[in-house]
N, C-alpha and C positions, 0 to 999 in steps of 0.2 A: 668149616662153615662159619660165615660170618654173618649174623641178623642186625639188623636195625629198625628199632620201632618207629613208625608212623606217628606223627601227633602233628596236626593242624592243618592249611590248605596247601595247595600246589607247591607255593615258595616252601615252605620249612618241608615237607616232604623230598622237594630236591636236594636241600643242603645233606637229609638225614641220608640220603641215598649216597651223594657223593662223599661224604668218609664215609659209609660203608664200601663203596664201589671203588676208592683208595687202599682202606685194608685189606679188602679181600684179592686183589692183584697183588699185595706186598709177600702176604701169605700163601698166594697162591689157591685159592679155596674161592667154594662155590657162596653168592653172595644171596640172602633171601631178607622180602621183609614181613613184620611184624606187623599186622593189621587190628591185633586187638582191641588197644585203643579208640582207634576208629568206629568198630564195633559196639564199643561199650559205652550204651546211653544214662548210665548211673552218673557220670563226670556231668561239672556244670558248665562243660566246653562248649562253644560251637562244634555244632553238628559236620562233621568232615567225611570223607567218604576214599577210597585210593582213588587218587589225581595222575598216577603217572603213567596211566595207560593213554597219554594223550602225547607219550613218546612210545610206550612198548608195546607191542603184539603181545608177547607174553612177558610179566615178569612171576620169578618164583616168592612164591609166599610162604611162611613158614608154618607148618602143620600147629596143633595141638599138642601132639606125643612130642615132637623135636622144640616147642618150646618148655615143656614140664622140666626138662631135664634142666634149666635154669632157675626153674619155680622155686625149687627148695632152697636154693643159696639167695634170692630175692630173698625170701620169707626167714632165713636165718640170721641174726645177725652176730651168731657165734661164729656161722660158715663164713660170713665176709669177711671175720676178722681174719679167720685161718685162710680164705683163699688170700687174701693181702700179704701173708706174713710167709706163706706158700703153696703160690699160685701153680705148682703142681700137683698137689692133692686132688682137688679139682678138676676134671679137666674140660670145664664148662663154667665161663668166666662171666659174669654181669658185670657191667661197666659203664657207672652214670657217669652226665656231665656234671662236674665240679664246680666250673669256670665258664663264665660268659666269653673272657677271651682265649686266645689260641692255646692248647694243651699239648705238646708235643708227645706225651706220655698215647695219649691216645691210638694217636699213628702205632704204636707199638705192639697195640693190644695185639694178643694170640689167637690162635686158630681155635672153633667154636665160642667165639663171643657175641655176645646179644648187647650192643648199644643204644644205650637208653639216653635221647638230649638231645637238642638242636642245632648244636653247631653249626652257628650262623659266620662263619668268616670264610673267607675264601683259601686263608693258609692251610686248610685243612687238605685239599684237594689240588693248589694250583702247580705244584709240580705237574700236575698232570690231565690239565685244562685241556688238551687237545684232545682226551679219551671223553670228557665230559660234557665236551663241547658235542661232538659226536653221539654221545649218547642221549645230548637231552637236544635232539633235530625231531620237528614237529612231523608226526607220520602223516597227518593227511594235508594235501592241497588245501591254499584259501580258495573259496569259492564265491563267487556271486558281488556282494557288496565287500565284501573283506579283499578281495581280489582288488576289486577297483582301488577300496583304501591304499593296501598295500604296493600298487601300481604308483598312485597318487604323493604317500609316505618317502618313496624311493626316488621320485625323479623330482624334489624342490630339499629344501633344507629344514629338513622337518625334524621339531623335539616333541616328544613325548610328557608328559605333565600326569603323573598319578594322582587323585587326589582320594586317599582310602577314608573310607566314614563306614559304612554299615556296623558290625559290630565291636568298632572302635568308637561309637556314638551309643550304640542299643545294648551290648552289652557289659553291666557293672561292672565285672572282676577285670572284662578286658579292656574297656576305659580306663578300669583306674592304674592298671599298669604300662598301656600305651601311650595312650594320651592320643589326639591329633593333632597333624598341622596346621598351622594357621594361614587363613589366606595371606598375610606379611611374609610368611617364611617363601610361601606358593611366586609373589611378586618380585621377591627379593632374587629367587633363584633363576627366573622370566628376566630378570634386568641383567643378573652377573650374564648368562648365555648371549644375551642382544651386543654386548657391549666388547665382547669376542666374536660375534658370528653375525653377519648380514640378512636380509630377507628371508626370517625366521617365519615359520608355519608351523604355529601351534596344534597339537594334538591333544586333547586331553580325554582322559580315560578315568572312571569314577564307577564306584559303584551307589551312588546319589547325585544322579546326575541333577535331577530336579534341583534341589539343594546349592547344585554347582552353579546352574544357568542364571537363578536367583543372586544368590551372595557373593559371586566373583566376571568381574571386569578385563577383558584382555583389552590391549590396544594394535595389537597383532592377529593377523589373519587366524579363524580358529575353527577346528573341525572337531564337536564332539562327537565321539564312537563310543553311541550307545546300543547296538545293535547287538552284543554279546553277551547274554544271560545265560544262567542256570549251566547246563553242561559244557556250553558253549565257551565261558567266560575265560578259559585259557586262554582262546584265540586271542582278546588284549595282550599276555604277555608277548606273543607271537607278534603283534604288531607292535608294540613298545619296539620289540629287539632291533625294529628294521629300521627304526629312525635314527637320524644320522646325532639327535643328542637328546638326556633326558632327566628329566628333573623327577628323582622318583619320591615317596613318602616313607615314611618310617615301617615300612611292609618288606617283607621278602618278597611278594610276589612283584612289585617292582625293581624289588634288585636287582631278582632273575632279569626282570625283561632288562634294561640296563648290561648285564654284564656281558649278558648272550650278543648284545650290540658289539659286530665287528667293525666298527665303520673304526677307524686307526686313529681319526683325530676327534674321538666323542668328545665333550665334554660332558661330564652327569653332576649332578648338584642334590645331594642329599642333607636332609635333615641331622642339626649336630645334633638334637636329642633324638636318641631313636627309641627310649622308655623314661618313664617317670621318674623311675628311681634314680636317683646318681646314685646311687651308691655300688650301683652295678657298673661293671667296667665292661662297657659294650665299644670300646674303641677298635678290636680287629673286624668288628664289622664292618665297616668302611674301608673299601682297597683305597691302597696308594694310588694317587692319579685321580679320586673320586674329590670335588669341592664340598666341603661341609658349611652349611648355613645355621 
């Protein structure tokens, strides 16, 4: 059994699923995740809720009784050192992320492990992008006005444009870690696309749209799609994917929409800061092939 805890929205819950849904094929073993977090309104997180039922009918979750059996070596740190030193004593393994970039030790973890951390890069899973690709395909039809979009998105040469603010503007701890982007970096990456690709048709998707309509200027044709709130607001990623290129913001949930893009000759332009810190080495978040601004 392999677990992986849940923390944050859509994008970092996919990442945390695809190394789980990587190790638990290497090992062979049934793969569930961790929702506690989620649950637990005592953290001074944004409020998150399980996002990935917006690919699965069913996924498994992991009981109460099958996560205790990890609680005690969490809560040891005499047991950590002895599970490190002999990772068979144990045979129920916790194993945080260490490292913002790629961790190869990870992939190796054992059978019964509960991973705890976000593993934001793709090298964790892309050996095996065509099971994940597969597995993160949107279960229900667009309908109605998303349809039209998505009609609309598919038959001109259309990019995508994230521009993330809500609780990268309203909340402190996550402001001061994030930061946003700035309408220059937003221009900048609208110009490198134009200057590579013809009769561009802007999309742009925001969760402050107000905000957006006010403080930024396109000079290209442009469709805000604001019609996707509250449960709904997946559907943006789903539309990001289908455009033919994309300029995402320092979010995973534009990543995702981004990577899920199969068009062969994307171009996507991401943010070269993607947190405040330098001091953090967030450089395997960025695939090969992706332009940094």
């Amino acid at each position: 059994m392999i677990i992986v805890k849940l923390m944050g929205g859509l994008g970092n819950q996919m990442f945390q699923y695809a190394l789980g849904r990587r190790v638990s094929l290497l090992r062979k073993t049934e793969l569930k995740v961790d929702v506690s977090f989620l649950n637990d309104l005592s953290y001074s997180h944004t409020s998150r809720k399980l996002e990935l039922d917006v690919f699965f009918d069913d996924i498994s979750i992991a009981t109460e009784a099958e996560l205790a059996k990890f609680k005690n070596i969490q809560e040891s740190k005499f047991k950590k050192g002895i599970q490190r030193l002999f990772p068979f004593v144990f045979p129920y393994h916790t194993i945080g992320e260490r490292l913002k970039q790629y961790d190869e030790s990870i992939i190796n973890s054992p059978k019964n492990s509960l991973l705890i951390g976000y593993w934001q890069t793709e090298k964790y899973f892309l050996q095996m992008q065509e099971v994940i690709r597969k597995d993160f395909t949107f279960k229900k039809r667009l309908e109605g006005l998303n349809r039209a979009l998505a009609e609309n998105i598919s038959s001109c040469n259309s990019v995508s444009m994230h521009i993330r603010r809500g609780d990268y503007v309203h909340n402190s701890e996550t402001s001061k870690f994030h930061g946003v982007c700035s309408p220059e970096y937003y221009y900048e990456a609208l110009e490198f696309i134009e200057k590579k690709s013809a009769n561009i048709q802007l999309y742009v998707f925001s969760d402050d749209m107000e905000w957006v309509k006010v403080n930024m200027k396109f000079d290209v044709p442009v469709t805000y799609v604001d019609n996707n709130t509250g449960n709904q607001s997946y559907i943006d990623m789903q539309l990001m994917s289908l455009c033919k290129h994309n300029i995402i913001a320092n979010s995973s949930f534009s990543w995702w929409g981004a990577w899920l893009n199969n068009n062969p000759d994307k171009i996507v332009v991401a943010p070269s800061k993607w947190v405040n810190d330098a001091t953090i080495n967030v450089t395997d978040i960025i695939p090969v092939g992706w332009q940094k601004i």
